[in-house]
Rosetta silent file (secondary structure, phi, psi, omega in degrees, C-alpha in Angstrom):
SEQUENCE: XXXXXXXXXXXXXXXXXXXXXXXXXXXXXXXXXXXXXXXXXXXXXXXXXXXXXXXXXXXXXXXXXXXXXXXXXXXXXXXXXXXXXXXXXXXXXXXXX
SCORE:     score description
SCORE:     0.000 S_00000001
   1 L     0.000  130.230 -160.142  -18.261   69.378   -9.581 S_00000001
   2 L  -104.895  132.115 -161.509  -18.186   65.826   -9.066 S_00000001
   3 L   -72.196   -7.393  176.913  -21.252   64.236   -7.270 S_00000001
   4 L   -90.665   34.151  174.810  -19.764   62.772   -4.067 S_00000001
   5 L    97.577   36.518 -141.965  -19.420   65.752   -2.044 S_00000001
   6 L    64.357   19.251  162.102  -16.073   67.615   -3.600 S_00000001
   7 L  -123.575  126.418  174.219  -14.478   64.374   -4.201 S_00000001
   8 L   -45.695  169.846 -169.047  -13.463   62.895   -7.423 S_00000001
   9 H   -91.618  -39.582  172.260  -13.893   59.223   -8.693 S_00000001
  10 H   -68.614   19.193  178.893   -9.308   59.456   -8.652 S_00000001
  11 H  -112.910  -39.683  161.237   -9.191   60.243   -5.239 S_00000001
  12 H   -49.971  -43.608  165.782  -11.552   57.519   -4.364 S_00000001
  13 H   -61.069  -14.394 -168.503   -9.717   55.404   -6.525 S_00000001
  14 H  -107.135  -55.216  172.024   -6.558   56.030   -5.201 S_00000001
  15 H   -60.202  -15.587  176.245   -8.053   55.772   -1.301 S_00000001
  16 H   -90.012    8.330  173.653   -9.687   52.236   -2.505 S_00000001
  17 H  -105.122  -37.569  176.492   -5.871   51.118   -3.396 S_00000001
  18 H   -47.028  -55.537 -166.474   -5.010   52.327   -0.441 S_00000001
  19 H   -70.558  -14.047 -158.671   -7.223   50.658    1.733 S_00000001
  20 H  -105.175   -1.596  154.323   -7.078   47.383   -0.462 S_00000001
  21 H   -72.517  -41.237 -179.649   -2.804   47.660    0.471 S_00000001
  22 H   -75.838  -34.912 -168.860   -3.200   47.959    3.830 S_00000001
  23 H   -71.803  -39.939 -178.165   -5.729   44.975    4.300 S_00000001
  24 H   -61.234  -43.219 -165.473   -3.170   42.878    2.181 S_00000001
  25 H   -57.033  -30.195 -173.589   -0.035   44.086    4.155 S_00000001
  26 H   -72.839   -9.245 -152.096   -2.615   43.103    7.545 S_00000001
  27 H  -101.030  -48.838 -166.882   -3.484   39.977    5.811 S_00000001
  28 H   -82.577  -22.018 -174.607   -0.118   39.022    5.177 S_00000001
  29 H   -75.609  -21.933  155.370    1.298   39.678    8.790 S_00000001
  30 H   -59.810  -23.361 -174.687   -1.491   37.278   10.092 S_00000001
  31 H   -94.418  -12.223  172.369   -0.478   34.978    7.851 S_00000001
  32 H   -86.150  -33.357 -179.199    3.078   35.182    8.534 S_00000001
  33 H   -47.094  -91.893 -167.052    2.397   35.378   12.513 S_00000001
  34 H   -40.177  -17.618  161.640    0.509   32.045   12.166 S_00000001
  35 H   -85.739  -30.196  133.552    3.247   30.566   10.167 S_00000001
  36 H    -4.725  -75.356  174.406    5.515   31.649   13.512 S_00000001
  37 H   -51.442  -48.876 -166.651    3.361   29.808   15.319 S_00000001
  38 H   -60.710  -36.617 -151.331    2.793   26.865   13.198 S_00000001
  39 H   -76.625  -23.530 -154.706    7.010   26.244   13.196 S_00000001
  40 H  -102.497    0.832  155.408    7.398   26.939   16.926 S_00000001
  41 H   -58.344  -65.795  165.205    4.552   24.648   17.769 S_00000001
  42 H   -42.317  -77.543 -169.092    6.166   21.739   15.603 S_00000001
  43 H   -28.293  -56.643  176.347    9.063   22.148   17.526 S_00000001
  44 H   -54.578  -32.139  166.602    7.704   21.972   20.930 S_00000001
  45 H   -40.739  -65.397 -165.246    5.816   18.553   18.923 S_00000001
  46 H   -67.910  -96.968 -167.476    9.324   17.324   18.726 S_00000001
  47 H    -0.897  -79.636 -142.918   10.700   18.216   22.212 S_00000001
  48 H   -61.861  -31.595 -178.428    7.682   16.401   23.639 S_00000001
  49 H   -66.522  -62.359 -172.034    7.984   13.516   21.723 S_00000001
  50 H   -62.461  -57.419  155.999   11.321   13.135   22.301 S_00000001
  51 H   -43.586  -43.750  175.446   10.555   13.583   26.418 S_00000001
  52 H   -75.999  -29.479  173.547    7.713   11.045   26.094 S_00000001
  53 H   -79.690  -17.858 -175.745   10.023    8.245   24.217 S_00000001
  54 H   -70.466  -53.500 -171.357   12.888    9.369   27.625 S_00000001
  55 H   -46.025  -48.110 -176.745    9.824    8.803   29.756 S_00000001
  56 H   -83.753   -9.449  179.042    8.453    6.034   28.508 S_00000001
  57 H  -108.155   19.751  163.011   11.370    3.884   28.243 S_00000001
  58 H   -98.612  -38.595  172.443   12.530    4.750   32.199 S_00000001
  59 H   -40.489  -61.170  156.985    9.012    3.603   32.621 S_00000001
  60 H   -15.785  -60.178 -157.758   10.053    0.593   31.426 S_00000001
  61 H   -89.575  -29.968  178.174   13.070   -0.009   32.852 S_00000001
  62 H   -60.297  -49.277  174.986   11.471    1.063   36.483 S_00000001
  63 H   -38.788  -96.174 -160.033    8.678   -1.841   35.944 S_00000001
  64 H   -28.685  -31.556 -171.293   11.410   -4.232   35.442 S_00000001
  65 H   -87.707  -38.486 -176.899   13.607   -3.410   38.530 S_00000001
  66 H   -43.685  -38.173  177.493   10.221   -3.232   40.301 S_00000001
  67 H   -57.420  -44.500 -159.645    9.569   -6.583   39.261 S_00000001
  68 H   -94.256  -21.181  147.568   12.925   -7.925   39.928 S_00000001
  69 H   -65.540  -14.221  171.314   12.522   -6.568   43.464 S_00000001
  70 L   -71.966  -17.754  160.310    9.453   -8.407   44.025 S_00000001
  71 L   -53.987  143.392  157.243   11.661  -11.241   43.514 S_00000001
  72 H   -61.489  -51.859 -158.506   13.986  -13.057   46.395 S_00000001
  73 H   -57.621  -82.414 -171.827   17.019  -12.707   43.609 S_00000001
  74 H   -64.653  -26.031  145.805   17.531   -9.505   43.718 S_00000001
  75 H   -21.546  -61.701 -172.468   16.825   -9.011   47.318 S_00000001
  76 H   -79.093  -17.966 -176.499   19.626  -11.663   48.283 S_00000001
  77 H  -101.106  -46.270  161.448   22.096   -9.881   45.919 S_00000001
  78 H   -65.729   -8.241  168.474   21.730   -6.398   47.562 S_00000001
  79 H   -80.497  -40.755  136.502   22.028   -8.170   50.799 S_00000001
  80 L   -39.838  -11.004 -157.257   24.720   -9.794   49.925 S_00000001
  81 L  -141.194  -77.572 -134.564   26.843   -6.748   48.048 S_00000001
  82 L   -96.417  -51.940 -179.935   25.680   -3.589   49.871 S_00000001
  83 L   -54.408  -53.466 -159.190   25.178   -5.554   53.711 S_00000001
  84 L    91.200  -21.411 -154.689   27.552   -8.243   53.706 S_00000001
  85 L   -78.453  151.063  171.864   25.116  -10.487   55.330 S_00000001
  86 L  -143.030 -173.199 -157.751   25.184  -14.579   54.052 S_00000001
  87 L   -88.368  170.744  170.158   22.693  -17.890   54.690 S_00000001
  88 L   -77.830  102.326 -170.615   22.988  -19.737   57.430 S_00000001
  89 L   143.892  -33.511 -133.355   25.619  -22.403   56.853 S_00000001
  90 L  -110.656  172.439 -174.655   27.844  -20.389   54.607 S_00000001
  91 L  -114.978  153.967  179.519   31.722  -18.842   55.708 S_00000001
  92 L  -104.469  133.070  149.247   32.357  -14.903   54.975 S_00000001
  93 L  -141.304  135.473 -178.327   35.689  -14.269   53.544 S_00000001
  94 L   -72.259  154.122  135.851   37.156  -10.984   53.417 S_00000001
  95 L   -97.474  145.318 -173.533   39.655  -10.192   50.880 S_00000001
  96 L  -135.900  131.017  171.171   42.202   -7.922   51.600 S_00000001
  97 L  -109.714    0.000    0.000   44.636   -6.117   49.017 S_00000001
């Protein structure tokens, strides 16, 4: 008779590989989850990045037209092109093809 209550030191031994299998197999699927994670995080890194250089360089190019509308130049060129309209002084000529 063995001193733990009817159980043997191999059945304990055999339930402490058990239990020490399971925590690894539980061990490793956190650790695989979280590698899951880690790659589909980088990715979304890259997307974002990759949104933020599209962003930042329409920012860009809107400052500039903003700029160039604050200007008379460009003003006088969409008035000219889109309007039709000219200075005072100057002849309109249509072309016709």
């Amino acid at each position: 008779m063995g001193g733990m209550a009817g159980y043997s030191f191999k059945h304990i031994n055999k339930l402490g590989w058990a239990v020490f299998f399971l925590l690894v197999a539980y061990f490793i699927f956190l650790i695989r989850q979280d590698i899951i994670d880690y790659l589909e995080l980088k990715k979304e890194k890259e997307t974002a990045s990759v949104t933020l250089c599209k962003e930042e360089t329409a920012a860009v190019e809107l400052k500039d037209r903003l700029g160039r509308l604050k200007g008379d130049d460009l003003i006088e060129e969409l008035a000219r092109t889109r309007l039709g309209l000219i200075k005072k002084g100057e002849t309109a000529y249509k072309v016709i093809r």
